[in-house]
C-alpha positions as CSV (number, residue, x, y, z in Angstrom):
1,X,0.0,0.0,0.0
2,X,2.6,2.2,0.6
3,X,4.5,1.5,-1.9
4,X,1.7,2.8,-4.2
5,X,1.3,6.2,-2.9
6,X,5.0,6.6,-3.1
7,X,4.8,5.6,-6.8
8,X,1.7,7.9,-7.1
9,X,3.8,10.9,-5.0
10,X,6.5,10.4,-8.0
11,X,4.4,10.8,-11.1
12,X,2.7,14.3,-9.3
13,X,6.3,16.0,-9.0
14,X,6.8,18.6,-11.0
15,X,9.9,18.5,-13.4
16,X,12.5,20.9,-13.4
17,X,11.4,22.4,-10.3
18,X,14.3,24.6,-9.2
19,X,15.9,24.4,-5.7
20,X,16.4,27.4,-3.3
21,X,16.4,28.0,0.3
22,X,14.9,29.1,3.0
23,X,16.0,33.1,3.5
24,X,16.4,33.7,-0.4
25,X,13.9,36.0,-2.5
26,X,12.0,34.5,-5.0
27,X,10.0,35.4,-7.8
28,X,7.1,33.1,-8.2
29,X,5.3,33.4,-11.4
30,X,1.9,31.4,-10.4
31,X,-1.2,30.8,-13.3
32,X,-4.0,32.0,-12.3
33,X,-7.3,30.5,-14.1
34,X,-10.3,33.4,-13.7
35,X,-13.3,32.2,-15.8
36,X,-11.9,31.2,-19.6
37,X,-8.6,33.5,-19.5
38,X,-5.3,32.5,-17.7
39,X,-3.0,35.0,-16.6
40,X,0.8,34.6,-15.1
41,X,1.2,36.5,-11.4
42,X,3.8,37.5,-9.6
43,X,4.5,37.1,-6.2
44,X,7.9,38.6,-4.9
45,X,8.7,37.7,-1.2
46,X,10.7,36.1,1.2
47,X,10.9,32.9,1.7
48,X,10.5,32.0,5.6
49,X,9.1,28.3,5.9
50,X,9.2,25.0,3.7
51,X,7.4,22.3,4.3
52,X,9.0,18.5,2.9
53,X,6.7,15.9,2.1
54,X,7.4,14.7,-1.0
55,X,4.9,15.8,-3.3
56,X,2.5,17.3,-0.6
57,X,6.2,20.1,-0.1
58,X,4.9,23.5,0.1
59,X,7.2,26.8,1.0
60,X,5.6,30.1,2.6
61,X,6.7,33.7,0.7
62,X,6.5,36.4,2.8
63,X,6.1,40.3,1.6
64,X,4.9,43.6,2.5
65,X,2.6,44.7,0.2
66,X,1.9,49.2,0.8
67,X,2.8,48.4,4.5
68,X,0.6,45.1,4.9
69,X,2.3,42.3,5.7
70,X,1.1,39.2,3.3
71,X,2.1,35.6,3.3
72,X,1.4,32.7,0.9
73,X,1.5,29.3,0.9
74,X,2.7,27.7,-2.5
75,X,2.8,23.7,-3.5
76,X,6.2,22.9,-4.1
77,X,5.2,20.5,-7.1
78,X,2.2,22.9,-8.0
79,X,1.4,22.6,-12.2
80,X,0.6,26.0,-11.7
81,X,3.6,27.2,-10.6
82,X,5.1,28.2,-14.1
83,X,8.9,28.9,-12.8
84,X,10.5,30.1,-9.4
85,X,13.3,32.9,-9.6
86,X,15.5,33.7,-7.1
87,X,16.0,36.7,-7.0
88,X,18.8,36.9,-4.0
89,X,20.3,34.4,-1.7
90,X,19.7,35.3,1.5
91,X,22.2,34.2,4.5
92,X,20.5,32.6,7.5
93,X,20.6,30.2,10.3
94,X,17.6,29.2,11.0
95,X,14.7,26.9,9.3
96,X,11.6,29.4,10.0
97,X,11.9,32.6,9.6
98,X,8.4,33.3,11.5
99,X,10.1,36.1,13.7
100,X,10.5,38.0,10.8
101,X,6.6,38.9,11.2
102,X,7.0,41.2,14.0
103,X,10.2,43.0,12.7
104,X,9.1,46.7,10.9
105,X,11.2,48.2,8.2
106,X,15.0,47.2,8.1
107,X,14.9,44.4,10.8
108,X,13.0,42.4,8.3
109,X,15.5,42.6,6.3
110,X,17.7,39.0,5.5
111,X,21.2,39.6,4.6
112,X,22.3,38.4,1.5
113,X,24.4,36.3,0.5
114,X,27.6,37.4,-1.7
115,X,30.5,36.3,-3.0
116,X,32.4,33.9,-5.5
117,X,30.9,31.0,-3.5
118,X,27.5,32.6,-3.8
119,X,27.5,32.4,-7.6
120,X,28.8,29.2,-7.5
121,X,25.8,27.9,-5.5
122,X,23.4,29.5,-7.7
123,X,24.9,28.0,-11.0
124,X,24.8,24.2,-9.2
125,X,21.2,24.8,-8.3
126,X,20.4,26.3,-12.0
127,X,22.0,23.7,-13.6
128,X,21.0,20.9,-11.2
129,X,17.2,21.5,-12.1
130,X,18.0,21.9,-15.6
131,X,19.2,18.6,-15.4
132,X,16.7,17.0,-12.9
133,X,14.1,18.9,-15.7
134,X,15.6,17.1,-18.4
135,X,15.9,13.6,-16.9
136,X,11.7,13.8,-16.2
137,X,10.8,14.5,-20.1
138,X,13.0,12.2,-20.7
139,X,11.2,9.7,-18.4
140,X,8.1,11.0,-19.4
141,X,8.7,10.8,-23.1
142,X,9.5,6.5,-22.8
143,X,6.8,6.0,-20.3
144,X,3.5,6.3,-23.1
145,X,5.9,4.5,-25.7
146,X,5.9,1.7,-23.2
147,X,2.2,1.8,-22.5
148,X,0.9,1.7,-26.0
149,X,2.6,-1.3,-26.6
């Protein structure tokens, strides 16, 4: 039985999704369906929790919208999620960053992450979903052959 849901988990993951941490600021460009139009949205934040497991992984962005604070909860392996930027790498040591709801102004600020090792990070991650993105169409692309016959 469990066995199956894992295999079921698998099939619902979302290919090329593209790592990043907790701390950085993303870009998430999310579809949104609103009668028989779809339209791309952006929603640039901070992100201050994840959530891992498996294809049920979600990660909260965080940003002050004209002096509101909003939060949303995204599906990691979400179809409409069209791509995740990150925008900086932020620097931090924790794993939530809920204290970062009572800080005003700069003390909700994150530092960021700079440097040579920096960009090296950020290539590894850009290239390691590229790849990961890649080896799911490729997976994807045998699996009907295979059915059909």
């Amino acid at each position: 039985m469990m066995d199956l849901i894992k295999t079921i988990e698998e099939q619902q993951k979302r290919a090329g999704a593209q790592p990043f941490n907790i701390g950085d600021t993303v870009c998430v460009n999310f579809k949104i369906v609103e009668g028989k139009t779809e339209r791309i949205q952006k929603f640039e934040g901070l992100v201050i929790a994840m959530k891992n497991e498996g294809a049920r992984r979600t990660f909260t962005v965080r940003k002050n919208s004209f002096g509101v604070g909003v939060e949303r909860v995204f599906p990691y392996n979400s179809p409409r999620i069209v791509k995740v930027d990150v925008v900086r790498p932020g620097k931090v040591r924790r794993a939530k960053l809920y204290y970062i709801r009572e800080k005003i102004g700069k003390g909700a600020k994150v530092k960021e992450l700079l440097g040579a090792a920096a960009e090296a990070a950020m290539q590894a991650r850009n290239t390691a979903a590229q790849e990961a993105a890649k080896a799911k169409e490729a997976a994807a692309n045998t699996a009907p052959a295979e059915e059909a016959k």
